[in-house]
N, C-alpha and C positions, 0 to 999 in steps of 0.2 A: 674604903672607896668601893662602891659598886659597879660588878664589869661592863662592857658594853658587848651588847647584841647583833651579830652577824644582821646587817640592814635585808629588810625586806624590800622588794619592788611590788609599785603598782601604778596601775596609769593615773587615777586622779586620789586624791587623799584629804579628804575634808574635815577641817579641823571644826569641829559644832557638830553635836547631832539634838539640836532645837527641831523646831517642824521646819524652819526652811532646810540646814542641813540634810537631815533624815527624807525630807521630800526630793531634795537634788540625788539623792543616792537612790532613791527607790524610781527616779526617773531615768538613772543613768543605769542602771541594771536593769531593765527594760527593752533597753535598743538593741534589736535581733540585726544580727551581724557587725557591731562596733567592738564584741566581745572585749569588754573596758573587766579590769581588775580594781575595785575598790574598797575603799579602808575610809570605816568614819570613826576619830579620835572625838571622847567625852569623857568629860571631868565626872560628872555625878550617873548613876545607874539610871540604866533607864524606866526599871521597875519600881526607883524608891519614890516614897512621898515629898522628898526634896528638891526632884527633878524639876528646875525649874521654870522651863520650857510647858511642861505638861503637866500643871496645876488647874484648882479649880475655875479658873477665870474662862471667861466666855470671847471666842470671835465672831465676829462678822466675816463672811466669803464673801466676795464679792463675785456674781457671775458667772465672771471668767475665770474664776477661782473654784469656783466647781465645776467646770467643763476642765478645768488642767486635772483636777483629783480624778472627773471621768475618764478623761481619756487615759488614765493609769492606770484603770482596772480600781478604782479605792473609794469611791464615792456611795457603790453601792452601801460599801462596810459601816462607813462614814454614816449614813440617812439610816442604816437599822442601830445605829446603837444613840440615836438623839438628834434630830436635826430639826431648826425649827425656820420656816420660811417668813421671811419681811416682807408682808404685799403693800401696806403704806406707810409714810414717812411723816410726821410730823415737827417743825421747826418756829421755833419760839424765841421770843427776847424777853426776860423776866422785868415787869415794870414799863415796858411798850405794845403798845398795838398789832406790832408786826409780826406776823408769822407767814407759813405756808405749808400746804398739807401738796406729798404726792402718789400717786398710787399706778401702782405697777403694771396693772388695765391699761390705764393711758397710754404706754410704749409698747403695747402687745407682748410682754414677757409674766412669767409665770411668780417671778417675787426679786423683788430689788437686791437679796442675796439672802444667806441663812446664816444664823446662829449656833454654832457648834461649840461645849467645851474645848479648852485646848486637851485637856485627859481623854477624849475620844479619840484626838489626830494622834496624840500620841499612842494611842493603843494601833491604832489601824497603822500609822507610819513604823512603829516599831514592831509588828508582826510583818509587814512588808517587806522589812530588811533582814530579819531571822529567816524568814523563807526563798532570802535569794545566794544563791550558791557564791555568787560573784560578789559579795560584801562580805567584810571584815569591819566587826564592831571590838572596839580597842578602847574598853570601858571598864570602870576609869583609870583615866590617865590623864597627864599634863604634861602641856607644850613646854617645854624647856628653851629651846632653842630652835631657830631655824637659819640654815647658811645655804650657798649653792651647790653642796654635797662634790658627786663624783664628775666634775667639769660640765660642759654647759648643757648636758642633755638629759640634767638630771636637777632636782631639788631635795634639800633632806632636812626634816623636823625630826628632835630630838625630843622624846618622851620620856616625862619617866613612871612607870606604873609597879607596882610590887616589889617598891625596892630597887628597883634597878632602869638604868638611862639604856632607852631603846632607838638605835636611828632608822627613822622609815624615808623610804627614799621613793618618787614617786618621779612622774612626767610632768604634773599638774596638781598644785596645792589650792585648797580653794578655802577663806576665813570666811566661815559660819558661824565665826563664836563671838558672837555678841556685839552691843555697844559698847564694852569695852575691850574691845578685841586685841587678844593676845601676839594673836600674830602680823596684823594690821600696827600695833605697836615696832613688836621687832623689824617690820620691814623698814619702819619711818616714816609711813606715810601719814602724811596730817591731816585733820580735817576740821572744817568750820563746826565751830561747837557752841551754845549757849543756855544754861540754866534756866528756864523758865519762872522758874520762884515759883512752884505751884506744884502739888503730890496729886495723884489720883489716887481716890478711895472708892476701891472695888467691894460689890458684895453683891449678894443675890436676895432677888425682894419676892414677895409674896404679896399679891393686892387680891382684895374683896371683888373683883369682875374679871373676866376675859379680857387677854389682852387684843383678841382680834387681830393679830400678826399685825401690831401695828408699833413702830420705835419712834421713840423720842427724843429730839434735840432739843434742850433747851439752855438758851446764854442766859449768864445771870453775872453778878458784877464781878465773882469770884472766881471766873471760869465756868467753863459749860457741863453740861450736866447732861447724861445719854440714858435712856433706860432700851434696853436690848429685851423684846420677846423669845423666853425661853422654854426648855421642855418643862414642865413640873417632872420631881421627883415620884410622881406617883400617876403621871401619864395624863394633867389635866390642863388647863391654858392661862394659870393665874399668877405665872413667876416673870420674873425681869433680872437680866443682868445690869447693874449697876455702875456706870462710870460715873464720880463725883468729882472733877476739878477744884481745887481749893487750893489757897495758902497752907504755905506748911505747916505753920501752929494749927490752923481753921482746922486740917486734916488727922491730928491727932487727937486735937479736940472731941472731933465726931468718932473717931473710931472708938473711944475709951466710953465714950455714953454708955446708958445701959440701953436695954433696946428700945422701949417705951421712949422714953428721952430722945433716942436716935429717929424714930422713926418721926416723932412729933416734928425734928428740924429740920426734913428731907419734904415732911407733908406742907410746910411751909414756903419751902423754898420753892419746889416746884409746884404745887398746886394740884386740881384735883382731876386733872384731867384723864388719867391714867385711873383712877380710881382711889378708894384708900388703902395707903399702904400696910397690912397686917402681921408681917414676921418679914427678920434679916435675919442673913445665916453671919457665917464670920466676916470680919471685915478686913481688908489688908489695904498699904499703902504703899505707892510707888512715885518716887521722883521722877518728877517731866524734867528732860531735855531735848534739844532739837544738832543734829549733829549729820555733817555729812564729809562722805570722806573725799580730800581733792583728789584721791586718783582710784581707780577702780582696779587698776590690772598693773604686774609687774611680772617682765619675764616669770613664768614658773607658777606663779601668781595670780588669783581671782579673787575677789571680796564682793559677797552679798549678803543681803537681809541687814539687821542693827549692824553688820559691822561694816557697810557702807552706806546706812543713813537710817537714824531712829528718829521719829515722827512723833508727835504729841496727838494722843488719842480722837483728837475733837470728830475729824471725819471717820475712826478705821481703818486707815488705807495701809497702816503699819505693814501686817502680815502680807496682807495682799498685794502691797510692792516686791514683797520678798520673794515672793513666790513668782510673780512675774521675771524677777533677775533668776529664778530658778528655770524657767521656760525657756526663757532665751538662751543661757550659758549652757543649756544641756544641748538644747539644739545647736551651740556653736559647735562643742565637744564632741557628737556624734557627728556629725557633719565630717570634721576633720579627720576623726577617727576613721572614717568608712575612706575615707579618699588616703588614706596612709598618710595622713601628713602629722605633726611634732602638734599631738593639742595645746602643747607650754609654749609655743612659741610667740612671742610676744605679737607679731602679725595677726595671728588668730583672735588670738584674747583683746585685740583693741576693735574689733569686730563687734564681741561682746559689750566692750566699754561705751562703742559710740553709739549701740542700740539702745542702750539704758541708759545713756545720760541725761536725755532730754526726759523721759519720763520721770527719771528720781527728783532731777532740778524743779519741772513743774509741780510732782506732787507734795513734794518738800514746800515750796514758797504757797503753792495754793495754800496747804492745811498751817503753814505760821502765819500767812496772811488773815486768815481766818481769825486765829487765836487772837490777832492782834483788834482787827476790827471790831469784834464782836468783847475785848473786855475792856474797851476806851469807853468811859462815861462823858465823853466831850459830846457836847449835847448836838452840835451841826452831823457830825458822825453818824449819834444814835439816830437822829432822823433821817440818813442817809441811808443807813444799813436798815430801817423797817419798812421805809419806803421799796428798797430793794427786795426785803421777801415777801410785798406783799403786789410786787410787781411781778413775780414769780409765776403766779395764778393767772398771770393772764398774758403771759410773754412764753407761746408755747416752743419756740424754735429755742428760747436759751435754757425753760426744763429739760426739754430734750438733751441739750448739751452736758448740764448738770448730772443728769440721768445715767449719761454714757461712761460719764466719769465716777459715779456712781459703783454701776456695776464692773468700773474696771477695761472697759474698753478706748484705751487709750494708745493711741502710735501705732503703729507697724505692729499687729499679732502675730506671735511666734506661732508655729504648728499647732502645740500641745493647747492653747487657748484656744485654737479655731477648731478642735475636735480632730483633729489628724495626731496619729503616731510619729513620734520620733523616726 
């Protein structure tokens, strides 16, 4: 039997250090005078190539998602090691008429959001946290357990890392670990959940033109299909990050092609609009589901990013929700913190819950509304939904709307969105 470890104290202790994780800690060691003690538990290193969080896949920021990285001091780090801006958009039905193009001119902003590896957030967010005196990385390790520790002014998750069960005992436990969240488990809280029947297959392309900072939507019968402008490897403008929607056989299918073959039934599918496509790098594949949790906060207790609602890729807004529940919850917690009061106190935390709810719930049902409309071939439908984005072009108070959502500016802005510090 292995012994147990005299518990440590801290005021908040987030179990994930994904990029939303790792971003709620590097925004909460930040707030001059909250003087917060924190601890972020992670299963896999942060430096290995397995980290899953910080692989070669590419995101989209949305806006306000790089004014929250500005206002943290991290965005600069962010744009010198690859960043590539979206100034227009382009949206398509494969087999219909309907499209809509829109550009970033039109709303008077500088690009509808950027392009980052997640291996860059993660290099920047995890040199952010190595540099802050007031973090504690607890890598790796796993969650064991979590009970209400030493009576009610306290919470305590059991670790166990080298062999041996470790109890950390904290003010405020916050689950960052994923959509299959560990600790959102142990607490028992449920959540609406449903399989999509559909994988994405991710990869990075290489096309014969410039892509002219321009991204691509396009629905097709199998699911939608996104092509993302990226940096080239060698500093030029002719790469795309790859989101391919498919059936789960379809998606295995394509990934095993060889490249030639691959590239010929991507040239197909989408067409040539983009240009033609000349080299894919590896391909990898991920199961869509759509899941949100019914409750966000439990005494002691906060839950964001996948482990209180994982999204299906069609719009991006995945990360970029996360990071918004990152905005807000930080600003709860400092808040509280500066005014002396118990940041675990269920009071507090349902603060956090009620500002984010409406945002998760509409971004959730917008992007599976989506999914749904756009892969019904019921033909009154299809002419509903081309009709609609070719209404788009000339209905400019609802691009505008579109737009805003878009970029992420949606509800009630926390501080850190609107360019103000914690």
């Amino acid at each position: 039997m292995t012994k147990s470890v005299v518990p440590v104290n801290y005021d908040v202790l987030i179990v994930g250090g994904g990029m939303v994780g790792a971003s709620l800690a590097c925004a909460l060691s930040q707030a001059g005078g909250a003087n917060l003690h924190i601890a972020v538990v992670e299963g896999t290193p942060f430096d290995c190539e397995q980290q899953p969080s910080f692989d070669a896949r590419s995101v989209a920021l949305s806006d306000s998602s790089r004014i929250i990285f500005q206002t943290l001091g991290l965005w600069t780090e962010i744009e010198a090691r690859g960043v590539m801006p979206i100034e227009r958009i382009h949206i398509s039905d494969r087999g219909h008429i309907g499209s809509t193009h829109m550009d970033c001119r039109e709303q008077g902003v500088a690009a509808w959001g950027y392009v980052v590896e997640t291996r860059v957030l993660g290099e920047v967010l995890t040199a952010g946290m190595n540099h802050s005196d007031n973090i504690d990385l607890i890598c790796p390790a796993r969650v064991e357990a979590a009970e209400s520790g030493r009576g009610p002014d306290w919470a305590t998750v059991k670790i166990s890392r080298h062999g041996e069960v470790e109890s950390l005992v904290a003010k405020l436990v916050v689950a960052a670990d994923g959509a299959e969240s560990r600790l959102r488990e142990l607490a028992g809280i449920k959540t609406f959940s449903m399989n999509y029947g559909q994988t994405a297959l991710i990869a990075n392309l290489v096309c014969d033109r410039p892509h002219q900072h321009i991204a691509y939507e396009r629905f097709t019968d199998s699911g939608p299909m996104a092509l993302l402008p990226v940096c080239d490897p060698g500093g030029g403008e002719h790469a795309y990050a790859l989101v391919w929607t498919l059936r789960p056989h379809q998606a295995d299918a394509m990934a095993s092609l060889d490249e030639l073959a691959f590239l010929e039934h991507l040239q197909g599918h989408f067409g040539r609009r983009a240009g033609g496509f000349v080299k894919v790098g590896a391909r990898h594949v991920y199961p869509l589901k759509f899941l949100l949790a019914r409750e966000l906060v439990r005494p002691r207790l906060a839950i964001i990013g996948n482990a209180a609602h994982s999204l299906h890729p069609v719009s991006g807004q995945g990360f970029n929700l996360g990071l918004r529940d990152v905005a807000v919850l930080a600003q709860i917690i400092v808040d509280a913190q500066r005014k002396g009061r118990d940041i675990g106190k269920l009071d507090i935390l349902e603060d956090y819950a009620h500002w984010r709810r409406r945002d998760q719930w509409q971004t959730a049902g917008s992007t599976d509304a989506l999914v749904r409309v756009f892969s019904n071939a019921f033909p009154p439908l299809a002419l509903a939904r081309n009709l609609g984005l070719l209404a788009l072009d000339t209905l400019p108070p609802l691009k505008k709307r579109l737009a805003r959502y878009a970029m992420g500016y949606i509800g009630k802005q926390p501080r850190l969105s609107r360019g103000l510090p914690l």
